[in-house]
DOBASE-544624 format. One line per field, with one value per residue (C-alpha): residue in three letters; x, y, z; chain; residue number from 1. Coordinates in steps of 0.5 Angstrom, whole numbers, plus 500, padded with zeros to 3 digits. Last residue first. Layout:
BEGIN
type	c(ALA; ...)
X	c(X; ...)
Y	c(Y; ...)
Z	c(Z; ...)
mol	c(A; ...)
seq	c(NUM; ...)
***
This chain:
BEGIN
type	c(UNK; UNK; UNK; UNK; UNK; UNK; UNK; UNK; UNK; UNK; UNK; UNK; UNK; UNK; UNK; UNK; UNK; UNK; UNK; UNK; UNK; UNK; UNK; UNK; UNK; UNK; UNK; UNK; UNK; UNK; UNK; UNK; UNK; UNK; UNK; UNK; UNK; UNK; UNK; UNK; UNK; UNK; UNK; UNK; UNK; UNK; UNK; UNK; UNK; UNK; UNK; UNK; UNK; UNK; UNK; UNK; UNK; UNK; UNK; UNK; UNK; UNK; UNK; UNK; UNK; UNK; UNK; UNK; UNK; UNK; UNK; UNK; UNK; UNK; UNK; UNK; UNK; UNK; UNK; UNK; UNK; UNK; UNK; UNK; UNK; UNK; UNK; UNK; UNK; UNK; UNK; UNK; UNK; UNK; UNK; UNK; UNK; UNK; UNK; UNK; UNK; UNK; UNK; UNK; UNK; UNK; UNK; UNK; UNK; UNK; UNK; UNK; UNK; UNK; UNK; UNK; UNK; UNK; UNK; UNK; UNK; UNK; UNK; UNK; UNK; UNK; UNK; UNK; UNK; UNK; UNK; UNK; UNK; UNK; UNK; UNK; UNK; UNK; UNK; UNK; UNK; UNK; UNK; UNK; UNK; UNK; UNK; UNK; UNK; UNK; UNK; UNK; UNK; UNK; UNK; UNK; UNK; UNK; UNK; UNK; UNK; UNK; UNK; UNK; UNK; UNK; UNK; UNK; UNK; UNK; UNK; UNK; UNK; UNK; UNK; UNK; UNK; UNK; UNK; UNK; UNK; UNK; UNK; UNK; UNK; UNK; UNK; UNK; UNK; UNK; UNK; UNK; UNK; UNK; UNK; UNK; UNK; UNK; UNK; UNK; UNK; UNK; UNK; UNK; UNK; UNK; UNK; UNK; UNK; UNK; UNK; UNK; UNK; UNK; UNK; UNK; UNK; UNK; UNK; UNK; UNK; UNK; UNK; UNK; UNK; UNK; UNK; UNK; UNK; UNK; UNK; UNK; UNK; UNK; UNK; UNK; UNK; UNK; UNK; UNK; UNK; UNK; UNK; UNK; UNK; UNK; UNK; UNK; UNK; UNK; UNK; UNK; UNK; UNK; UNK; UNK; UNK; UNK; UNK; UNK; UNK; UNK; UNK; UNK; UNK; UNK; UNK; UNK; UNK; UNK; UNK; UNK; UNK; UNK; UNK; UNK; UNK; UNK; UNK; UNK; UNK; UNK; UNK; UNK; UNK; UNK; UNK; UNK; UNK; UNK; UNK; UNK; UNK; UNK; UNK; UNK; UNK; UNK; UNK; UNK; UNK; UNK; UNK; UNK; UNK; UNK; UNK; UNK; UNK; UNK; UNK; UNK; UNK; UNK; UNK; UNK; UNK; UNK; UNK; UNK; UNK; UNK; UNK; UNK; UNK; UNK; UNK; UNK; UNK; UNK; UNK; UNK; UNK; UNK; UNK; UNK; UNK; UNK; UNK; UNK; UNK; UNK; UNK; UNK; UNK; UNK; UNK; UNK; UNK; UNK; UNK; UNK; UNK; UNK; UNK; UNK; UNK; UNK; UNK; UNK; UNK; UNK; UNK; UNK; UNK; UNK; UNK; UNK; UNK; UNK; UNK; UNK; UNK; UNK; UNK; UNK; UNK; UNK; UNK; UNK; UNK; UNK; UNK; UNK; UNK; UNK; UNK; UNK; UNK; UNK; UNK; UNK; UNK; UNK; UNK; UNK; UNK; UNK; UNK)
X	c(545; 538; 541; 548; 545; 540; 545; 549; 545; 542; 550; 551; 545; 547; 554; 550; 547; 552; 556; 552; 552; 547; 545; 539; 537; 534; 529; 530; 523; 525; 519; 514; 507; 506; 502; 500; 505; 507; 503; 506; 513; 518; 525; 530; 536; 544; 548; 555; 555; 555; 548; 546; 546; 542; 537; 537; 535; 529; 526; 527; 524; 518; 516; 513; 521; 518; 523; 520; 522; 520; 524; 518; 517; 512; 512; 513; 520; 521; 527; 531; 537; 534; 529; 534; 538; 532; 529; 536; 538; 530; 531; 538; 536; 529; 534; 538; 534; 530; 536; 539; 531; 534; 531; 525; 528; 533; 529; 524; 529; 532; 525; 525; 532; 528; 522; 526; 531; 524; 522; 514; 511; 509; 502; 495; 492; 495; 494; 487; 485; 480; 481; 487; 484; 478; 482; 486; 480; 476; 483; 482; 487; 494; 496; 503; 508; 514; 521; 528; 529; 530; 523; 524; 522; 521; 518; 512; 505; 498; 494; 486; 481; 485; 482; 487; 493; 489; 494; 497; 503; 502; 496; 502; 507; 510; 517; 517; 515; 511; 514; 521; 519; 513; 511; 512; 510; 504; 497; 491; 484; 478; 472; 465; 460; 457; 460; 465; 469; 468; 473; 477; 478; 479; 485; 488; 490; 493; 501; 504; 511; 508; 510; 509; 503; 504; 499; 495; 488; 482; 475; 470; 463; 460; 452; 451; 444; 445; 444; 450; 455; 453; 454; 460; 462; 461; 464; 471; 470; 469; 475; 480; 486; 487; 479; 475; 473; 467; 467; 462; 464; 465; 472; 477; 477; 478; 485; 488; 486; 490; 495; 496; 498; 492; 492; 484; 483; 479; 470; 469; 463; 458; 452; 456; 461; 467; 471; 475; 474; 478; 483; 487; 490; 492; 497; 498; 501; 504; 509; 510; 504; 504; 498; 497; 493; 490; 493; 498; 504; 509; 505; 501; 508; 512; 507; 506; 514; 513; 509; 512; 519; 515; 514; 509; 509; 506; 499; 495; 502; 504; 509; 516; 518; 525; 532; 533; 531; 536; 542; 539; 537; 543; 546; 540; 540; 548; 546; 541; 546; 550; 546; 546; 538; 538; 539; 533; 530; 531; 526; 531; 532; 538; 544; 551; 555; 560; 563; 559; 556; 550; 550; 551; 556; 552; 556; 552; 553; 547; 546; 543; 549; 553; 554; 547; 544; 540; 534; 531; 524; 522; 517; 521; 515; 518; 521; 513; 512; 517; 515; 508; 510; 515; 508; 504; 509; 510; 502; 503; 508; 504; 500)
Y	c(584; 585; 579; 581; 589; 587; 581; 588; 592; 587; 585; 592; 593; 586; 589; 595; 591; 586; 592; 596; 590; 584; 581; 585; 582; 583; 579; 580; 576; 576; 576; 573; 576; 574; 568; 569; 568; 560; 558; 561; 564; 566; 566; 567; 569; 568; 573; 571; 574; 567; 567; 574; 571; 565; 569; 573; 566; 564; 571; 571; 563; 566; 572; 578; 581; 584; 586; 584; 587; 582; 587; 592; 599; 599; 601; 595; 595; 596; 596; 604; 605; 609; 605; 600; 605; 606; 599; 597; 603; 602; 595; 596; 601; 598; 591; 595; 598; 592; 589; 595; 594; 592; 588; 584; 582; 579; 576; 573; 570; 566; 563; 562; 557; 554; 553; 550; 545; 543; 540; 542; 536; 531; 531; 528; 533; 540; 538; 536; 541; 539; 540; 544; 548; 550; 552; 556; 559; 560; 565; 569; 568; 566; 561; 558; 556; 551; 551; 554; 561; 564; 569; 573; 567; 560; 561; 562; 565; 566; 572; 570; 575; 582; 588; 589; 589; 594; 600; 599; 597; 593; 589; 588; 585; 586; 588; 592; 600; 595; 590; 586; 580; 578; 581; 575; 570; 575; 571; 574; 572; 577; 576; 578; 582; 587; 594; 592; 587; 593; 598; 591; 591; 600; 598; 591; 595; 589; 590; 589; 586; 583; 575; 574; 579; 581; 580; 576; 575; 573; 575; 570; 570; 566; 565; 566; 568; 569; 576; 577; 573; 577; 584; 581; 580; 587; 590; 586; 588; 596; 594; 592; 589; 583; 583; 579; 572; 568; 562; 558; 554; 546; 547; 543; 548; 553; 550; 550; 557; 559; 554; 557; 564; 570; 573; 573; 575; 570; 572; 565; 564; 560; 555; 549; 550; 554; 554; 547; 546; 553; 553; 546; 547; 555; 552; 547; 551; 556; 549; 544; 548; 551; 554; 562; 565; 571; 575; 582; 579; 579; 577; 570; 569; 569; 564; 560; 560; 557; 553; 549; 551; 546; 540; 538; 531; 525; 524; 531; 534; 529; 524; 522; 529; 530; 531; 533; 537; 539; 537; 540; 546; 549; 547; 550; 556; 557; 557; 563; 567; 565; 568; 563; 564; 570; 575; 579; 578; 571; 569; 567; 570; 575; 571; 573; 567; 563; 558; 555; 557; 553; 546; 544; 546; 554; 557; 561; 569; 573; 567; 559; 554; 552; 548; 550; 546; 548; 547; 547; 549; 549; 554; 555; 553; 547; 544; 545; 541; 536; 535; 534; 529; 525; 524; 521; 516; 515; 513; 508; 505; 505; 500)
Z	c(477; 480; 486; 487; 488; 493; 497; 497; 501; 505; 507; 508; 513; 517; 517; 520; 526; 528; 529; 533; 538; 537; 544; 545; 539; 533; 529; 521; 517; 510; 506; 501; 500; 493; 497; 504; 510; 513; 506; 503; 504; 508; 507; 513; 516; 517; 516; 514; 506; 503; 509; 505; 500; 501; 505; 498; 494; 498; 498; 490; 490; 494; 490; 494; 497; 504; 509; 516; 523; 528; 534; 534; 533; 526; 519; 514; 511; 503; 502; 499; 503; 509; 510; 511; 516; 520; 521; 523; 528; 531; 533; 535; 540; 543; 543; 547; 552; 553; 555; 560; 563; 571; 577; 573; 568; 571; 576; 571; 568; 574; 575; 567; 570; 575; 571; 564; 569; 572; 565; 563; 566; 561; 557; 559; 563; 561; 553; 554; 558; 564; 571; 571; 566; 571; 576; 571; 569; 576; 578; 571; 567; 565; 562; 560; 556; 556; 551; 552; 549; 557; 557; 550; 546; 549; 556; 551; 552; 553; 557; 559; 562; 559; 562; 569; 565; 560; 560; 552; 553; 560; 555; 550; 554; 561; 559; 565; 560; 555; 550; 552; 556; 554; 546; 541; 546; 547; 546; 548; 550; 551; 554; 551; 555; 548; 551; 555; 549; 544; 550; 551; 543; 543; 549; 546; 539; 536; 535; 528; 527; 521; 521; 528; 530; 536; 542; 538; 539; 542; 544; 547; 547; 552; 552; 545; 543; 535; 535; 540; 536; 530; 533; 535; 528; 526; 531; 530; 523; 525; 530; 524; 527; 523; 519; 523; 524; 528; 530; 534; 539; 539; 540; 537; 531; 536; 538; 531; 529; 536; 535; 528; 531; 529; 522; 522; 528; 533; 535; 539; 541; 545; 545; 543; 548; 550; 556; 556; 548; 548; 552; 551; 544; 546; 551; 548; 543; 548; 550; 555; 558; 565; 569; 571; 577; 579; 573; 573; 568; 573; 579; 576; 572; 578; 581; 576; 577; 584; 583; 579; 582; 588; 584; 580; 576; 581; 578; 577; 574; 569; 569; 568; 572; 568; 569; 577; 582; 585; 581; 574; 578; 579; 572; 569; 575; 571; 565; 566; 570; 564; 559; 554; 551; 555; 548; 549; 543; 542; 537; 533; 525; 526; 528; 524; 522; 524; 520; 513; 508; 506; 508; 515; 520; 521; 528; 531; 532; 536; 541; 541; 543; 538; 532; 528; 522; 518; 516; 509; 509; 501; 498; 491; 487; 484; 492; 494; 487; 489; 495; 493; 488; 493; 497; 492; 490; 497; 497; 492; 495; 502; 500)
mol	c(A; A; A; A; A; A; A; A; A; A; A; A; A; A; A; A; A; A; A; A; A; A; A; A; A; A; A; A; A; A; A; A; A; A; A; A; A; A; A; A; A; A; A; A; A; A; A; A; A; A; A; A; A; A; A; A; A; A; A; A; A; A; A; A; A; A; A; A; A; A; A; A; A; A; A; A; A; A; A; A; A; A; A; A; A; A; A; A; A; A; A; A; A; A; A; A; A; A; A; A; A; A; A; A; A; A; A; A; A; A; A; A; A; A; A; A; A; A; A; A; A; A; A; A; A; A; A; A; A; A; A; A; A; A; A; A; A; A; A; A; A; A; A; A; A; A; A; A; A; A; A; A; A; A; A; A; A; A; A; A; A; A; A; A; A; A; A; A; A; A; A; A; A; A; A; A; A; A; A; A; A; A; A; A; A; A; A; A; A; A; A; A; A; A; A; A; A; A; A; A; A; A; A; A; A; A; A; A; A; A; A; A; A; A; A; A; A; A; A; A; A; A; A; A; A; A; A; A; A; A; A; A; A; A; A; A; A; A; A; A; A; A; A; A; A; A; A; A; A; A; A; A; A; A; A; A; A; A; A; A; A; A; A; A; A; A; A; A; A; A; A; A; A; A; A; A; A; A; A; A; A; A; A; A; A; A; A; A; A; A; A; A; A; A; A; A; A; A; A; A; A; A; A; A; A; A; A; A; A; A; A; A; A; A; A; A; A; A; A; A; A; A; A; A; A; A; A; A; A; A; A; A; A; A; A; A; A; A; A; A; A; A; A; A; A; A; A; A; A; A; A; A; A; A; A; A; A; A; A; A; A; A; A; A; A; A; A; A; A; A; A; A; A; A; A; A; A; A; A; A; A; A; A; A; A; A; A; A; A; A; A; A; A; A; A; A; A; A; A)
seq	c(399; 398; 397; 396; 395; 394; 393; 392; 391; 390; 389; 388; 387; 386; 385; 384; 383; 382; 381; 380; 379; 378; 377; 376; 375; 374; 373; 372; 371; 370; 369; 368; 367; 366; 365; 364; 363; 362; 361; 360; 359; 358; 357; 356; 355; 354; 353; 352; 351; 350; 349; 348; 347; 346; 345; 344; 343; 342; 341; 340; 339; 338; 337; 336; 335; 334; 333; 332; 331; 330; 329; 328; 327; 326; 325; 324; 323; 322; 321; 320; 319; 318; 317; 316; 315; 314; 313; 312; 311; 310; 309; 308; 307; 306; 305; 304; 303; 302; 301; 300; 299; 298; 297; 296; 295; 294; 293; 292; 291; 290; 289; 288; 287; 286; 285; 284; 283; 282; 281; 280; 279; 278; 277; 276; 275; 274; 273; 272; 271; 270; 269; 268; 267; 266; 265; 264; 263; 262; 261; 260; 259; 258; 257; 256; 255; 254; 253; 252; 251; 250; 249; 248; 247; 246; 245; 244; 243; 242; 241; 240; 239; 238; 237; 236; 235; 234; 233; 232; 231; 230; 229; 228; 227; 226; 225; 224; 223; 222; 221; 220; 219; 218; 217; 216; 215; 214; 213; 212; 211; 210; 209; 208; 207; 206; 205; 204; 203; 202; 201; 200; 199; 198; 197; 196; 195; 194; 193; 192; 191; 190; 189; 188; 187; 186; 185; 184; 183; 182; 181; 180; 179; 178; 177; 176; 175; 174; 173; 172; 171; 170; 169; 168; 167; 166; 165; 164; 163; 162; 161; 160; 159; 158; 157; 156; 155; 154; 153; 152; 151; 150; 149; 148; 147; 146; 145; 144; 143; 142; 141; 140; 139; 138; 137; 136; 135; 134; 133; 132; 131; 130; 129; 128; 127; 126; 125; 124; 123; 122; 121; 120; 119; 118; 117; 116; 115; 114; 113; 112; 111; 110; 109; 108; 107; 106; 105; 104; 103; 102; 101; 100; 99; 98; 97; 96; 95; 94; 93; 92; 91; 90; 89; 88; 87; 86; 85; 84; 83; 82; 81; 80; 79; 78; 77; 76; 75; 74; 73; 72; 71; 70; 69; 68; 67; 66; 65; 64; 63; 62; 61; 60; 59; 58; 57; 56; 55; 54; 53; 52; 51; 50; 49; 48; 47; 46; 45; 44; 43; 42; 41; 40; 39; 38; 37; 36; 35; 34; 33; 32; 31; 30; 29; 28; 27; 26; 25; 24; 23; 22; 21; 20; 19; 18; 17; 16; 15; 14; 13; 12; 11; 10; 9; 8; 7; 6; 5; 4; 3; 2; 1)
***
């Protein structure tokens, strides 16, 4: 049987490959950071890092690496369980703690990833005769967890308030008993932030509740790195907030919920994902507790990842890309046609810079683009010679 179906399956990929939307990976010989060293196809050696999501530059922080090692010989390797059976030690709770204070929520869960985090909300809070009203560039875990709800779904236009409006009207009309608004905090090929102050003022006003994701944003956005609700002064608004400890938060893995205090209760009781997956290893709690201090006793990274960001998108607006508007670390350079995205990062790799092309279906078609991320990490240095290698890729690919 499956002979056939390998025939069928090299087809695919030779059409992905055809059309200039193939993903290869790329191996790295060291430790995630602003230089890593390519072992593996392309240029090899050391090249400069601009496509991870390590925007403060903590994925091999000393102190980071020094509580892992700490943690190893206290709480050992792994739990081999889940939380309900024998899996929750006390750095558990103590980091859900630190989360529930950090980001101004009553109380939080942890995930083994943000993507189960979101898998396991919605079927736990929502039934037939609710609703869920989702931006439409929302994170594939989000449009994946809504689909296993049985909700209603309702879809707005990305950032469009009137939309927003539009679809909540509908909800209401259609007699839901919960409505849920939920969004992403950052939007992760844009860089585009949701207006979270005018979408609580639409929650108020037709009794919905709203939902954020903000992996792309806790950390770093916002006056204490609290996100995009701290930014936009609804902290106490926001009913459930998402996230990852694998970006800005140490760059490892797990994620969290959040929320209102009957929510987690909730969630502890019912989400798949939470009941039915390993504990998120105590080597990444103790280690993001660590985080968490240094995030909070100093804004020195924030600082700096504010200053390569706006160095980066002025200097190659200056030189004539088309770089979409915003402040945000995600800086995407748009390029339209895939296989000429494709062929720029591989310059830019020759040229020791190391990025990425994305394509569709990961962005829409015509819309392909390099996806920059700055980093703390980065120096000014990093950030020009990054420019010049934009510059001249540019040049060798028209020429």
């Amino acid at each position: 049987m499956f002979d056939t179906v390998r025939d069928d399956l090299r087809a695919t990929l030779d059409e992905i490959r055809a059309a200039g939307l193939h993903k290869p990976e790329r191996v790295i010989g060291t430790p995630q950071s602003a230089t890593v060293e390519v072992t593996g196809g392309g240029r090899p050696g050391e090249v400069l890092n601009f496509c991870a999501n390590n925007y403060l530059g903590l994925a091999d922080h000393p102190e980071v690496i020094a509580a892992a090692h700490e943690a190893l010989d206290r709480w050992g390797y792994g739990m081999a369980s889940v939380r309900f059976i024998c899996g929750t030690q006390e750095v558990h709770k103590e980091l859900e703690a630190r989360l529930s204070a950090f980001l101004g929520q009553e109380d939080t869960i942890l995930y083994s990833s943000c993507f189960d985090a979101n898998g396991g909300v919605f079927e736990t809070l929502l039934g037939a005769e609710d609703a869920v009203i989702s931006d439409a560039l929302n994170h594939a875990s989000i449009i994946d967890g809504i689909r296993l709800s049985k909700a209603r779904r309702f879809r707005y236009a990305n950032r469009d308030l009137a939309d927003l409006e539009t679809q909540l009207k509908e909800a209401t009309a259609g007699g839901a008993r919960r409505k849920l608004i939920v969004t992403d905090g950052v939007f992760s090929m844009d860089g585009y932030i949701a207006p979270l102050a005018e979408i609580c003022d639409l929650a108020d006003r037709y009794d919905a509740m709203v939902m954020v994701d903000d992996s792309h944003a806790v950390g770093f956005v916002g006056p204490g790195g609290r996100g995009t609700p701290e930014l936009h002064g609804v902290m106490d608004r926001v009913d459930i907030i998402t996230g990852t400890l694998g970006k800005a938060l140490g760059g490892a893995s797990g994620g969290y919920v959040a929320a209102r205090a009957e929510i987690v209760a909730l969630l502890r009781q019912r989400s798949r994902p939470y009941l039915f997956s390993n504990t998120l290893a105590p080597v990444i709690a103790a280690a993001s507790l660590k985080v968490l201090d240094l995030l909070e006793s100093a804004d020195d990274l924030r600082v700096r990842l504010a200053e390569n960001t706006a160095l980066f998108r002025s200097r190659m607006t200056e030189a004539g890309f088309d770089i979409l508007p915003g402040d945000h670390a995600i800086a995407p350079v748009m390029i339209g046609d895939a296989s000429e995205a494709g062929r720029m990062a591989e310059l830019l790799l020759e040229r020791g810079v190391y990025v990425i092309g994305f394509s569709y279906p990961v962005v829409p078609q015509g819309k392909a683009r390099i996806r920059v991320q700055l980093s703390a990490a980065h120096s000014t240095e990093d950030v020009n010679r990054a420019v010049d290698a934009f510059i001249a890729a540019r040049a060798e690919l028209a020429g």
